[in-house]
C-alpha positions in Angstrom: 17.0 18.6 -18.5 15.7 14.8 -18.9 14.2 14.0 -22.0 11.7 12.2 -20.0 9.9 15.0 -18.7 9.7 16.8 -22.5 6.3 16.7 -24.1 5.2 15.1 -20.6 1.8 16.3 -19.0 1.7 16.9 -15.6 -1.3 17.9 -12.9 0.4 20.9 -10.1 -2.3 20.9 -6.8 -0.8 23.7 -5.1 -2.8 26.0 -3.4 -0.1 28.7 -2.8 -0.8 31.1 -6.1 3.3 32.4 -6.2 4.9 29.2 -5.8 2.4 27.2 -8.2 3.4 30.2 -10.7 7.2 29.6 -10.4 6.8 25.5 -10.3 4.4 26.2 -13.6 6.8 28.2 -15.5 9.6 26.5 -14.7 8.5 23.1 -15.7 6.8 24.5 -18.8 10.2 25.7 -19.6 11.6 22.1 -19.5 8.6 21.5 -22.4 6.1 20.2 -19.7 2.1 20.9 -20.5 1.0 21.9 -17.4 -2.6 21.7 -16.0 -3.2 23.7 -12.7 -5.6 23.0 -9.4 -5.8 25.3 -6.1 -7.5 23.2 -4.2 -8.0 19.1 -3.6 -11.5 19.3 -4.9 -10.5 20.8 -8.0 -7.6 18.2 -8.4 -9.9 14.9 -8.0 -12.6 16.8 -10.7 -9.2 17.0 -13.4 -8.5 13.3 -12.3 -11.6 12.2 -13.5 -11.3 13.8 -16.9 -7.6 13.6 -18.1 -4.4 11.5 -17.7 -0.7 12.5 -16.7 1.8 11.2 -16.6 2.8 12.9 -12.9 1.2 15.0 -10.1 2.7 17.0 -7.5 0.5 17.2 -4.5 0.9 19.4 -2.0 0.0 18.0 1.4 -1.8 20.9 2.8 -4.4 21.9 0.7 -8.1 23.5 0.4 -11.8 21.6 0.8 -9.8 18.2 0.0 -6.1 17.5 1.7 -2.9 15.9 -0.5 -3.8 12.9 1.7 -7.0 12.0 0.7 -6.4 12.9 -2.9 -3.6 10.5 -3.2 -5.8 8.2 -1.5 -9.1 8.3 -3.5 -6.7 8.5 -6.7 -5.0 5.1 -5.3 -8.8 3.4 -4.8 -9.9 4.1 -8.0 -6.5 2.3 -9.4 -4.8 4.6 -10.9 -0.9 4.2 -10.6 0.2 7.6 -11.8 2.9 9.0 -9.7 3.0 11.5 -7.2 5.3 13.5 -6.2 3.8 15.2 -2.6 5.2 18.1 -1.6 4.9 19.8 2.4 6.9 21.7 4.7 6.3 19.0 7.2 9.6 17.1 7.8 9.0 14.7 10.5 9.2 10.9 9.7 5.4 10.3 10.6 4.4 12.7 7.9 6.2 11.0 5.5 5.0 7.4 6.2 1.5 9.0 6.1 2.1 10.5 2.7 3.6 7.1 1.4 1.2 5.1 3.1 -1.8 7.0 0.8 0.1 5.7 -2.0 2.8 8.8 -2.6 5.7 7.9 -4.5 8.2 10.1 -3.7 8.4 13.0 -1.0 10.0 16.7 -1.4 10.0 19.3 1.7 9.7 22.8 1.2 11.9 24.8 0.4 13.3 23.2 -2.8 14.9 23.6 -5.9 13.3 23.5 -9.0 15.8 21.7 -10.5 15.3 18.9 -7.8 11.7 18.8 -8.1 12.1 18.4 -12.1 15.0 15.5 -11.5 12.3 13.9 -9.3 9.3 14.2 -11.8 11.5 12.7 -14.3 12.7 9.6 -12.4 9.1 9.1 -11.5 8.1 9.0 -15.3 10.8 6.9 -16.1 9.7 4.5 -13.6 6.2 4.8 -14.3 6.4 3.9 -17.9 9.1 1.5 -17.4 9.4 0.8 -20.8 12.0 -0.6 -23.6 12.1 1.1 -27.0 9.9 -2.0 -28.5 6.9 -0.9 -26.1 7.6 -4.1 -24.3 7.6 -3.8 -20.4 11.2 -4.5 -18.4 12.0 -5.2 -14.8 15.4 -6.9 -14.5 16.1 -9.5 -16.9 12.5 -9.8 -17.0 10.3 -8.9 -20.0 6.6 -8.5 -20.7 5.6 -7.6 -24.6 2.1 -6.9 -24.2 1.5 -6.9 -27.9 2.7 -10.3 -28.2 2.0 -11.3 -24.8 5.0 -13.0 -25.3 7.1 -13.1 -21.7 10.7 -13.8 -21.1 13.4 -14.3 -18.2 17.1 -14.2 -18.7 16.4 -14.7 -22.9 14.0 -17.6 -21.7 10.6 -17.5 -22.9 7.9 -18.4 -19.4 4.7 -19.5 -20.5 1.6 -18.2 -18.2 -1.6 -18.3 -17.7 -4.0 -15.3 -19.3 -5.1 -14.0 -16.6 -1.5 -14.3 -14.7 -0.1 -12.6 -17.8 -2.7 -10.2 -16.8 -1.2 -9.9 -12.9 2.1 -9.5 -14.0 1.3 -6.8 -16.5 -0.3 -4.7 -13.7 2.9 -5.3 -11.3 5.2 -4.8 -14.3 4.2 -1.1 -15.2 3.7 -0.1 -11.4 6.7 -1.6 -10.9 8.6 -0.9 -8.2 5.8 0.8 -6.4 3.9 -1.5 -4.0 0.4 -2.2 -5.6 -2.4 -3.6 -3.5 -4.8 -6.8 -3.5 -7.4 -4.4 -3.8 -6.3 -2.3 -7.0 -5.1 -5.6 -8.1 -8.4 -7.3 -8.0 -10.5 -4.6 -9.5 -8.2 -4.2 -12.2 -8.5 -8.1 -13.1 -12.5 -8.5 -12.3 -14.0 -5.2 -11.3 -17.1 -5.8 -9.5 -17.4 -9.3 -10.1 -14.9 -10.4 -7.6 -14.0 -14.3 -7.7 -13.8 -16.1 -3.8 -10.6 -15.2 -1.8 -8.8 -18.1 -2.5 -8.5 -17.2 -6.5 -6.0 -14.1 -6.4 -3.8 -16.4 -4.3 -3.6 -19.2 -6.8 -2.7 -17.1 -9.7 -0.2 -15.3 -7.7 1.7 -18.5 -6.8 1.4 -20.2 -10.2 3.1 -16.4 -11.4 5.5 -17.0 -8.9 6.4 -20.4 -9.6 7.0 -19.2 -13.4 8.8 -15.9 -13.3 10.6 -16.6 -10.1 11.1 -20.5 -8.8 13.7 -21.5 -11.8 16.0 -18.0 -11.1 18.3 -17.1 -7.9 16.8 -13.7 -7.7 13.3 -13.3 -7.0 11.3 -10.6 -8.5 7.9 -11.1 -7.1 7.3 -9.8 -3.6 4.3 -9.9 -1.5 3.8 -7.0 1.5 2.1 -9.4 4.0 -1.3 -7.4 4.4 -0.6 -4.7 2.2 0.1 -6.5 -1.6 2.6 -7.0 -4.0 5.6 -5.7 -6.2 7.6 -6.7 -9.1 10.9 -5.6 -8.7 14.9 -6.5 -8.5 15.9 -6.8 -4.7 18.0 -3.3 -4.6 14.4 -1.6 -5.9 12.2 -3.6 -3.6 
């Protein structure tokens, strides 16, 4: 079993009482703490109160569907990852589910082993951290305690508040995060005209990526942006 689903804490929105019992106990076996929600209105009241470090979201669910969770969890920027589970197997469904911001995608049936492989990769890549703390994507490194940033041994200077971008698309990395997440994690309500986000993104740009062959910073014309090595993006 990965070590990096031990002492882990993970959120289960399963509205099906036998399998959420098996998934429960089995993951609590790997050293998981487990909280528990039937229904999607009883996941988004947990959401509001605790962190994890992973949820897996069934699609079809009570009072408030997988879909909309995973949406309204996305809008409120929160980049913990989801793991949303469904019998559905067509392609549609799946673009749907990854389209309200799921990270990963398992169809009923499954193993349990599987499903705890999956949770683990999704920690990993959630934390996406270096045992110093500092923040890695690449040969690209973010110590937030310094604020110190380096490429290829290199040390990039940048702006505060692009220091600030990078950090955000750094620990989502490689997930997809969008303008909107990105702006009211920089400025909240107080958003700056539309021109500013653009300018900080190019100056981050120009210093993490225009010196280097490979390019690390990605923009999703109309949907937003990603830090992450070409094979990841």
């Amino acid at each position: 079993m990965s070590e990096s689903i031990n002492n882990s804490t993970v959120l289960l929105v399963e509205d099906h009482a036998d399998l959420a019992e098996t998934v429960g106990a089995f993951l609590e076996g790997a050293g998981v703490n487990m909280d528990y929600a039937a229904d999607g209105a009883i996941a988004l009241n947990l959401l509001e109160d605790n962190h994890y470090d992973a949820i897996i979201l069934d699609l079809m669910l009570p009072k408030v569907d997988g879909i909309k969770v995973c949406q309204r969890l996305r809008e409120k920027g929160l980049g913990t990852p989801v793991l949303m589970l469904t019998a559905r197997d067509q392609l549609d469904d799946k673009l749907e589910g990854f389209g309200a911001g799921a990270d990963d995608y398992l169809v009923k049936p499954f193993e349990l082993e599987e499903l705890s492989a999956r949770v683990a990769a999704l920690i990993r890549r959630s934390r996406g951290e270096i045992s110093n703390g500092a923040l890695q994507v690449a040969d690209l490194i973010f110590d937030p305690s310094t604020m110190r940033v380096e490429r290829g041994g290199k040390r990039v200077n940048l702006s505060p508040t692009s220091m600030r971008i990078l950090r955000v698309l750094m620990r989502e990395s490689p997930r997809l995060v969008s303008r909107e997440q990105l702006e009211n994690e920089l400025w909240g309500d107080m958003l700056p005209d539309s021109d500013t986000l653009r300018s900080h993104m190019y100056n981050l740009r120009k210093g993490i990526d225009r010196p280097y062959e490979t390019k690390l910073l990605h923009t999703v014309q109309g949907m937003g942006f990603k830090v992450a090595h070409p094979d990841d993006a």
